[in-house]
GUNULO-647067 format. One record per residue (C-alpha): residue number from 1; residue in three letters; x, z, y. Coordinates in nm, 2 decimals. Example, Ala and Ser with C-alpha at 12.3 -4.5 7.8 and 13.67 -1.06 7.14 Angstrom:
  seq  type      xx      zz      yy
    1   Ala    1.23    0.78   -0.45
    2   Ser    1.37    0.71   -0.11
***
This chain:
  seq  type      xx      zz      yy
    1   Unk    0.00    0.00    0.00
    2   Unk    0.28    0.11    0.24
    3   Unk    0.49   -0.24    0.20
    4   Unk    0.13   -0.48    0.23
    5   Unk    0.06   -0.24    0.58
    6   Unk    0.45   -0.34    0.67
    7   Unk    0.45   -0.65    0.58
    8   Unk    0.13   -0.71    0.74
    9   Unk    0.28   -0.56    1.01
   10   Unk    0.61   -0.73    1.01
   11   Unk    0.36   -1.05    1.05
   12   Unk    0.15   -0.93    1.34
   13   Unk    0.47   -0.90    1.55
   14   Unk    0.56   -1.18    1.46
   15   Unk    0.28   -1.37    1.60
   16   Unk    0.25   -1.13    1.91
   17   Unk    0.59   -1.27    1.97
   18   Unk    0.50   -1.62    1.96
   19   Unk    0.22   -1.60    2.19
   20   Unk    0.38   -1.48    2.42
   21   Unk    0.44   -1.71    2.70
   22   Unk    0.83   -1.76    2.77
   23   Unk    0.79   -1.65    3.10
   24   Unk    1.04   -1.41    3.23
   25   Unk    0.75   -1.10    3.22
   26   Unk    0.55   -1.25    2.90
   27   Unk    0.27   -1.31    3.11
   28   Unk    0.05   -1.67    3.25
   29   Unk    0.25   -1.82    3.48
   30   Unk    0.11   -1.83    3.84
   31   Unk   -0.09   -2.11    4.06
   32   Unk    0.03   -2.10    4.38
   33   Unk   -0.17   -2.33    4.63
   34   Unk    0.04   -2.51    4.80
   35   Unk   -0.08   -2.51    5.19
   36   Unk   -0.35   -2.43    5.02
   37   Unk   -0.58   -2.73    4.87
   38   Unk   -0.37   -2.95    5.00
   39   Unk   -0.49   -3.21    4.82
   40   Unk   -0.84   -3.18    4.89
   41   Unk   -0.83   -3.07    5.25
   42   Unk   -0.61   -3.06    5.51
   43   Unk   -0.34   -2.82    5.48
   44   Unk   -0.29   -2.44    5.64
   45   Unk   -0.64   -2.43    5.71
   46   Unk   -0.85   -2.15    5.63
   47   Unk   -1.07   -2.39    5.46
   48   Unk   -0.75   -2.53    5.23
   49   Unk   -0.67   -2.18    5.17
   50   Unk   -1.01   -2.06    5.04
   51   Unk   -1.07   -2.42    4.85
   52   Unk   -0.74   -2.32    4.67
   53   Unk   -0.86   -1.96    4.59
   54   Unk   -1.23   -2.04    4.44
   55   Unk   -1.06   -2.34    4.26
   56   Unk   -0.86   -2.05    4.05
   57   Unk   -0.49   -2.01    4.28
   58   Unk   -0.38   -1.70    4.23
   59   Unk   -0.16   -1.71    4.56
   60   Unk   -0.21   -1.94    4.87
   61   Unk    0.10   -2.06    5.00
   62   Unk    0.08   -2.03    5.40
   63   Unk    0.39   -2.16    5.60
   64   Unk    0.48   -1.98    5.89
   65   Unk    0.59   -2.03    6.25
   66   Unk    0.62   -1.86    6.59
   67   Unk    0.40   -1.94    6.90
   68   Unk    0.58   -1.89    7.22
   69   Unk    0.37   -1.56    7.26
   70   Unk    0.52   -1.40    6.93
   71   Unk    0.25   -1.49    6.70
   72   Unk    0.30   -1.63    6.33
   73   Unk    0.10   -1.90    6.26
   74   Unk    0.06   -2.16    5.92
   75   Unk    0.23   -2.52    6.00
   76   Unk    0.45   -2.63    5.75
   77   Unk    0.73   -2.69    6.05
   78   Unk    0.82   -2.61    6.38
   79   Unk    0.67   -2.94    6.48
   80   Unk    0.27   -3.01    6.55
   81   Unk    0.27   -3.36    6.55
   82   Unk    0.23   -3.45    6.19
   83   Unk   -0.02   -3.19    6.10
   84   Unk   -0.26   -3.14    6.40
   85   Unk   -0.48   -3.38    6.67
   86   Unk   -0.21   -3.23    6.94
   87   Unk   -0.08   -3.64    7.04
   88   Unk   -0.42   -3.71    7.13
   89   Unk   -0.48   -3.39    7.39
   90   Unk   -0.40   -3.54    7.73
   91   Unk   -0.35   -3.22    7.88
   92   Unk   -0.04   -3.07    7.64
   93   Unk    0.15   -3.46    7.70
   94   Unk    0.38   -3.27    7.91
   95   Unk    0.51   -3.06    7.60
   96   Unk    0.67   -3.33    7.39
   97   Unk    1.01   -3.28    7.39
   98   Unk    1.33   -3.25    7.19
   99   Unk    1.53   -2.99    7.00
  100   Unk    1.80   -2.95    6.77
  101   Unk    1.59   -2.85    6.48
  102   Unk    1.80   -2.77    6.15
  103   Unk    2.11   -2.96    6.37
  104   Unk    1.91   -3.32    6.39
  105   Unk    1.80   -3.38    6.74
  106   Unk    1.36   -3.39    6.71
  107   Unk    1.13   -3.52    6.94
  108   Unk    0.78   -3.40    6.93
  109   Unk    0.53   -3.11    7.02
  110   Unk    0.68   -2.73    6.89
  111   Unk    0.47   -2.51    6.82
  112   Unk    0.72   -2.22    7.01
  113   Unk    0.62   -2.40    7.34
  114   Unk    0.23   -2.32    7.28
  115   Unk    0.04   -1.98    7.34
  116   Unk   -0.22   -1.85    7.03
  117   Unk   -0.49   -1.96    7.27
  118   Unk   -0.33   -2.33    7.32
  119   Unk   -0.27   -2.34    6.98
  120   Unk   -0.61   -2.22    6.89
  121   Unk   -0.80   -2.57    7.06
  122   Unk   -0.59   -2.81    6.84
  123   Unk   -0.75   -2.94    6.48
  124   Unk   -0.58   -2.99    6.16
  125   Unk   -0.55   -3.30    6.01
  126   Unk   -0.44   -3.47    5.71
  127   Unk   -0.14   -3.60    5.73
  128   Unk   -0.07   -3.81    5.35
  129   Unk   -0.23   -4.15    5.45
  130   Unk   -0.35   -4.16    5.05
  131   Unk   -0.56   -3.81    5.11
  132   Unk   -0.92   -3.78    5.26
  133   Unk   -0.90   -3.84    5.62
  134   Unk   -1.31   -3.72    5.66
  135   Unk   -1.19   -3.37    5.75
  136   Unk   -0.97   -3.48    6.01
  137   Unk   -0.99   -3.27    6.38
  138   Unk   -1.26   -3.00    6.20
  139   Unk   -1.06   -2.73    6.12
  140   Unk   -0.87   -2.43    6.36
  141   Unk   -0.49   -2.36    6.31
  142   Unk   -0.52   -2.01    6.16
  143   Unk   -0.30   -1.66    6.20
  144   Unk   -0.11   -1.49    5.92
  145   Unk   -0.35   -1.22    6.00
  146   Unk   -0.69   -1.46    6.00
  147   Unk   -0.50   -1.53    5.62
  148   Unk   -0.45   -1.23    5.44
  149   Unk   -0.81   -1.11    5.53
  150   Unk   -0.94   -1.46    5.41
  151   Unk   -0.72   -1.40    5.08
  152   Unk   -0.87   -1.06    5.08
  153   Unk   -1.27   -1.14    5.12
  154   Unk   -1.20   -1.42    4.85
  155   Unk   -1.06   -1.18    4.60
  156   Unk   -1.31   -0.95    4.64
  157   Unk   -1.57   -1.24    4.61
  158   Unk   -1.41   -1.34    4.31
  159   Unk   -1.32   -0.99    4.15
  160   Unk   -0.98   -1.06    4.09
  161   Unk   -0.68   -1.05    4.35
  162   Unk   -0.58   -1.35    4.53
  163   Unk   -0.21   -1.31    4.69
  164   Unk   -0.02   -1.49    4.96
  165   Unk    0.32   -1.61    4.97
  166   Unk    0.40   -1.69    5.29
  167   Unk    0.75   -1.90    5.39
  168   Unk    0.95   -1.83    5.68
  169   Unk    0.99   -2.20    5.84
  170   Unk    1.35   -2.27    5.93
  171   Unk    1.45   -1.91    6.06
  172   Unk    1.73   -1.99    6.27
  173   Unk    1.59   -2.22    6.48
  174   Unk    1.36   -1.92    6.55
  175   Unk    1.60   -1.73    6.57
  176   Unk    1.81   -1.92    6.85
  177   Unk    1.53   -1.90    7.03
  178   Unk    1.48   -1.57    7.09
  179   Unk    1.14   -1.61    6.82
  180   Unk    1.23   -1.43    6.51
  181   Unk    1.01   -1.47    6.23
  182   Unk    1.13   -1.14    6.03
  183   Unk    1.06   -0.85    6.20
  184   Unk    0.69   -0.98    6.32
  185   Unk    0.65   -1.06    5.93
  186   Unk    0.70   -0.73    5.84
  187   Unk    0.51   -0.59    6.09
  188   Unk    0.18   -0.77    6.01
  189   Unk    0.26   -0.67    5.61
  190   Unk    0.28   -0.26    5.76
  191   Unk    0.01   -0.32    5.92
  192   Unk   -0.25   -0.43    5.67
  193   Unk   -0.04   -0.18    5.41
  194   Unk    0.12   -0.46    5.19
  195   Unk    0.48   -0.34    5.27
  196   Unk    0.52   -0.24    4.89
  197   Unk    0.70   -0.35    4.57
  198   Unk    0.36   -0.36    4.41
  199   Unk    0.21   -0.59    4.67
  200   Unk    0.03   -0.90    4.60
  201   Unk    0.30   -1.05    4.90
  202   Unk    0.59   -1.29    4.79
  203   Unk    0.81   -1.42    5.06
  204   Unk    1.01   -1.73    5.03
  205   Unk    1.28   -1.90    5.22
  206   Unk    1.52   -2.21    5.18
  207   Unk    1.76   -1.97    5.39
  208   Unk    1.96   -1.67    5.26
  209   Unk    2.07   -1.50    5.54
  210   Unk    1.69   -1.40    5.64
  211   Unk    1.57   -1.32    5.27
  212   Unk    1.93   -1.04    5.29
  213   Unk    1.77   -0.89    5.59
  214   Unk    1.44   -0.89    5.47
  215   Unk    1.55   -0.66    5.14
  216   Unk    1.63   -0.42    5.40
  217   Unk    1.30   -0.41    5.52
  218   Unk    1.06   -0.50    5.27
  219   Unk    1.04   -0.42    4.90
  220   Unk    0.76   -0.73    4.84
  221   Unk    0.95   -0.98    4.67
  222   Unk    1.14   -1.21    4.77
  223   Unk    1.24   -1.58    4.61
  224   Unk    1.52   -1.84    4.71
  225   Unk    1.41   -2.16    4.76
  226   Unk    1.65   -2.43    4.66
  227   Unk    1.66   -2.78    4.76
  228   Unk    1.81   -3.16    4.75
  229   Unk    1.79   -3.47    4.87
  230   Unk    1.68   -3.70    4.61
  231   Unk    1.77   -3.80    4.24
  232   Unk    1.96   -4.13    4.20
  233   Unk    1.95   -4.37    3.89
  234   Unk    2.07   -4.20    3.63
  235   Unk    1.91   -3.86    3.73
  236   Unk    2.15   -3.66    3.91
  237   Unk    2.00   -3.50    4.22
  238   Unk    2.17   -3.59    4.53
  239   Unk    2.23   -3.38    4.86
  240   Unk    2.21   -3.52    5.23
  241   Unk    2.17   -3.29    5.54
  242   Unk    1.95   -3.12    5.61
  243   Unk    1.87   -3.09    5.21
  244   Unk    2.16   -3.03    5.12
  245   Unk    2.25   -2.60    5.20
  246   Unk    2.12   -2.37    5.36
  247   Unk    2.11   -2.36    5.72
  248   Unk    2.25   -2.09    5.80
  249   Unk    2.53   -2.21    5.60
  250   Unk    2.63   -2.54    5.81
  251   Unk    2.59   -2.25    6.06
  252   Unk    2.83   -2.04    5.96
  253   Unk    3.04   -2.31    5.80
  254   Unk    2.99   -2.17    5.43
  255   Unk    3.15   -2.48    5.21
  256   Unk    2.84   -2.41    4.90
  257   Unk    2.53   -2.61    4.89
  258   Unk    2.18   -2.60    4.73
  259   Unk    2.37   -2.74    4.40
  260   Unk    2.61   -2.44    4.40
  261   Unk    2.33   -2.20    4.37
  262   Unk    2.20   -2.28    4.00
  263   Unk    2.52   -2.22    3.86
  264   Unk    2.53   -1.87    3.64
  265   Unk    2.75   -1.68    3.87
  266   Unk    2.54   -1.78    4.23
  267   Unk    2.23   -1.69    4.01
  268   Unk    2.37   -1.30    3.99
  269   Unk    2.44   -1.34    4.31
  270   Unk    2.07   -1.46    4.42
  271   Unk    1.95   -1.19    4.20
  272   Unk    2.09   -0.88    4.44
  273   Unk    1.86   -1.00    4.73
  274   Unk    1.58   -1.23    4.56
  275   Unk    1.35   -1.16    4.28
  276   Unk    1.30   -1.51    4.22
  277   Unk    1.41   -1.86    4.27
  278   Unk    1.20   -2.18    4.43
  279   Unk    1.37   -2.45    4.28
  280   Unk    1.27   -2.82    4.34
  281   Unk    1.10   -2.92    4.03
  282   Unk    1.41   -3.21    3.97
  283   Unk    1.65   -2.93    3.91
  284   Unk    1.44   -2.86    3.57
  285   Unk    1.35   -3.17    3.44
  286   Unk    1.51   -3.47    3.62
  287   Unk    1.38   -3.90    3.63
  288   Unk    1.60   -4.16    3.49
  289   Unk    1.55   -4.49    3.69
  290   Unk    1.58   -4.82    3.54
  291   Unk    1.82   -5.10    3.71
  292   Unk    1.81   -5.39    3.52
  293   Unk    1.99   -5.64    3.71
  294   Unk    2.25   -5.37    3.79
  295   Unk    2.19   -5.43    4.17
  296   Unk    2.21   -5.04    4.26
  297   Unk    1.85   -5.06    4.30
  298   Unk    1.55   -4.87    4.09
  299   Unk    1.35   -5.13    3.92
  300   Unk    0.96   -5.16    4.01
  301   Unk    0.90   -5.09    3.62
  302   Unk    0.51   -5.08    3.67
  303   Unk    0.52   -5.42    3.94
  304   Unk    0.23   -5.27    4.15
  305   Unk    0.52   -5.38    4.45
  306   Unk    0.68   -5.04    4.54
  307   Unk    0.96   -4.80    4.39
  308   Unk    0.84   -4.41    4.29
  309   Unk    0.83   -4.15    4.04
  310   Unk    0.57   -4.34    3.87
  311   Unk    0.83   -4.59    3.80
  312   Unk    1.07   -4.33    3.64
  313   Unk    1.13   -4.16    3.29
  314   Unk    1.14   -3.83    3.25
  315   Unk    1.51   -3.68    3.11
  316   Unk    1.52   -3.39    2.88
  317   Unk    1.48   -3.01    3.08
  318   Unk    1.82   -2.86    3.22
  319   Unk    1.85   -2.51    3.13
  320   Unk    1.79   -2.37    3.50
  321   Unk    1.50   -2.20    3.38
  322   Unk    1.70   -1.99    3.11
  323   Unk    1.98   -1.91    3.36
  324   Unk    1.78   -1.82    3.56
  325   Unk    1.59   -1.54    3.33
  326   Unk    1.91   -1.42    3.21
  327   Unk    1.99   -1.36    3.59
  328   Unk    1.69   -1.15    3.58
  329   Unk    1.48   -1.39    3.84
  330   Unk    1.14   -1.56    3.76
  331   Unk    1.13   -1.93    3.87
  332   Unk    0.83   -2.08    4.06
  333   Unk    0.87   -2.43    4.08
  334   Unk    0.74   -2.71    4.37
  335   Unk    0.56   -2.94    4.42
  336   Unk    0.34   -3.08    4.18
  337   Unk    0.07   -3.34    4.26
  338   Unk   -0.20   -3.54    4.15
  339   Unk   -0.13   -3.85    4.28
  340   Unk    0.01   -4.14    4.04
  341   Unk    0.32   -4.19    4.27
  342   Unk    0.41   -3.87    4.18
  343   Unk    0.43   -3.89    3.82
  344   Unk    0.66   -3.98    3.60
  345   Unk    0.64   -4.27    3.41
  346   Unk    0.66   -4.06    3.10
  347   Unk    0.31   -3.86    3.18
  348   Unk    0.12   -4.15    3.12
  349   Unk   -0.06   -4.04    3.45
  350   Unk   -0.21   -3.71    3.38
  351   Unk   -0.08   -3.46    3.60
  352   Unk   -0.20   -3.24    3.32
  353   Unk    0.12   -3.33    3.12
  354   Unk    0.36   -3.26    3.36
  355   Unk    0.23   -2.89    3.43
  356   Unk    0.22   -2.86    3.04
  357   Unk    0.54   -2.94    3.00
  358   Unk    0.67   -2.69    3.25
  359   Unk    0.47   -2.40    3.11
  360   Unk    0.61   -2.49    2.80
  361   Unk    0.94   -2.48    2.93
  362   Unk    0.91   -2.14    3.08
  363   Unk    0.84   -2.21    3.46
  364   Unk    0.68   -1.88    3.60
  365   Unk    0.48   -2.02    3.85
  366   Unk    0.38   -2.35    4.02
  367   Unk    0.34   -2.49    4.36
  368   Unk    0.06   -2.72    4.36
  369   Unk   -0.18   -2.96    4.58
  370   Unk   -0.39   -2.95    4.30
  371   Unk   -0.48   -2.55    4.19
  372   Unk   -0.76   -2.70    3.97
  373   Unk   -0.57   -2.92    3.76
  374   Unk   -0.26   -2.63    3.71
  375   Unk   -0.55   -2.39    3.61
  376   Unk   -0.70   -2.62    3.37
  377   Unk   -0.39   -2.73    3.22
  378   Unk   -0.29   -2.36    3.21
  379   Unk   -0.54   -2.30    2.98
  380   Unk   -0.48   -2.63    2.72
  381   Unk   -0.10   -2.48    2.76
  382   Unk   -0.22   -2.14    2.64
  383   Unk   -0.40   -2.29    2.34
  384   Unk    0.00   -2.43    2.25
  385   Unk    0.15   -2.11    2.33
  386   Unk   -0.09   -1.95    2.06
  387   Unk   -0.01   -2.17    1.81
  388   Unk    0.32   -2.11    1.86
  389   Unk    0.46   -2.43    1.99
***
């Protein structure tokens, strides 16, 4: 009797093992919204953000900058011209202007040369040209504060939490002028009592330098966002400036780039500041591009006239993932869309297999335009994980 109880024991564990997910905690890995719905609506609205929520994200992804008056507000940069009706309002023309933004000279409207209230009569719109355009000039520019108590309401309307992972936008432009993002972060976090480890608060950056001074003031965690450029032929991701460090390294004239900090010993070092890494999804499983005629050039594989992921085979995964565990940091990874441009050849074009694949692999979260499709495909991964596959 004892040995059938052990064995059948011995067998339970077994399988509790293998459905586990290989996620550095064992659990689901997360949906993060990216900008919310992005894909749906247009992004860093409230609307986006609560679209994301009932659609099953169990963060919403708002991208912060400063107003001149020392509020944070979701753009995903420093400039308004892409994302809002701000080129069409006759009476800001006088605010175009340019700025050394991440050491490349930028024209355009800044959002650091607008007060809350200026900012608060411009409307959202879309700004992918393949995306609904019907929403276009409807929507207000929100606060991190109008955010967290929208994330808040929703949870409560859906019974289960919904977090936020806000991104500091390129911190030391901010920073240069006179606009820190930090301190204001942390004081909004104080203030609605999410200043704690356990918090449902993640903060990201594609700087380090920020992320350092925000352990000292914040126990939320924190992730490293890492970069590139592109991925030429044969799959290896390239690095151009901006994309290709940190920017407070070409600041402070550190030599390491973005590729530098996935090797094992960068990882450890990651780990004593960040919780996490935010890896472009390319550093995990790369695209091989055809070239036929060996003219340099990526072939147009499916001839619909234009060169893009679509075009491109998926390679086998890098080990980034496992590095990164070991290191002790959970990867979320970005961006994943819908669209068939997007998509690697190898998908077949179902977004659904690409977010499989990465649960598969281990990914701990995803950035997506999509939360509905990661959700859903979430679940058919579970089924896998369960059989043990």
């Amino acid at each position: 009797m004892k040995s059938s109880i052990l064995i059948a024991f011995v067998a339970f564990s077994a399988y509790a093992q293998d459905t586990r997910w290989k996620t550095l905690d064992g659990k689901a890995p997360l949906v993060i919204g990216h900008r919310g719905a992005s894909g749906y609506l247009p992004e860093h609205t409230l609307e986006s953000y609560q679209r994301a929520a009932r659609l099953g994200a169990d963060f919403v992804e708002p991208d912060l900058v400063m107003t001149k008056d020392g509020h944070l507000i979701a753009r995903h940069e420093p400039l308004l011209d892409g994302t809002t009706d701000v080129a069409t309002r006759p009476e800001f023309a006088d605010r175009k202007t340019t700025k050394l933004l991440d050491g490349v000279k930028t024209t355009g409207f800044y959002a650091s040369d607008f007060m809350l209230f200026e900012i608060k009569r411009l409307r959202a719109i879309q700004p992918r040209g393949d995306r609904p355009q019907e929403f276009n000039g409807r929507y207000e520019i929100p606060t991190l504060e109008e955010i967290i108590e929208l994330a808040r309401r929703e949870g409560f309307l859906r019974g289960r939490v919904v977090g936020i992972y806000p991104e500091t936008k390129h911190p030391t432009f901010h920073y240069v002028l006179g606009l820190p993002l930090e301190d204001k972060l942390v004081e909004v976090l104080d203030r609605y009592q999410l200043n704690r480890p356990d918090s449902p608060v993640i903060i990201q950056s594609f700087e380090t330098a920020n992320l350092q001074y925000l352990r000292k003031k914040t126990s939320v965690r924190l992730v490293q966002l890492i970069d590139a450029d592109d991925v030429a032929n044969n799959g290896a991701l390239t690095f151009a400036a901006p994309y290709d460090k940190p920017y407070n390294f070409a600041v402070s004239g550190d030599p390491r780039g973005f590729a530098d900090m996935v090797t094992p010993k960068n990882l450890a070092d990651i780990a004593r500041y960040a919780d996490g890494i935010g890896p472009w999804k390319r550093y995990i499983v790369s695209v091989f591009s055809q070239d036929a005629n060996l003219d340099g050039k990526a072939d147009d594989v499916n001839g619909d006239g234009k060169v893009d992921d679509s075009d491109r085979t998926a390679l086998p995964a890098a080990n980034l993932i496992t590095q990164a565990h070991a290191a002790g940091l959970f990867v979320h990874a970005y961006t994943f869309r819908n669209e068939k441009s997007t998509l690697s050849l190898s998908y077949q074009g179902r977004p659904e297999n690409e977010y499989i694949q990465y649960y598969l692999l281990g990914v701990d979260g995803v950035f997506s335009d999509f939360s509905d499709t990661a959700v859903e495909a979430r679940k058919n991964a579970e089924v896998r994980v369960r059989q043990g596959q």
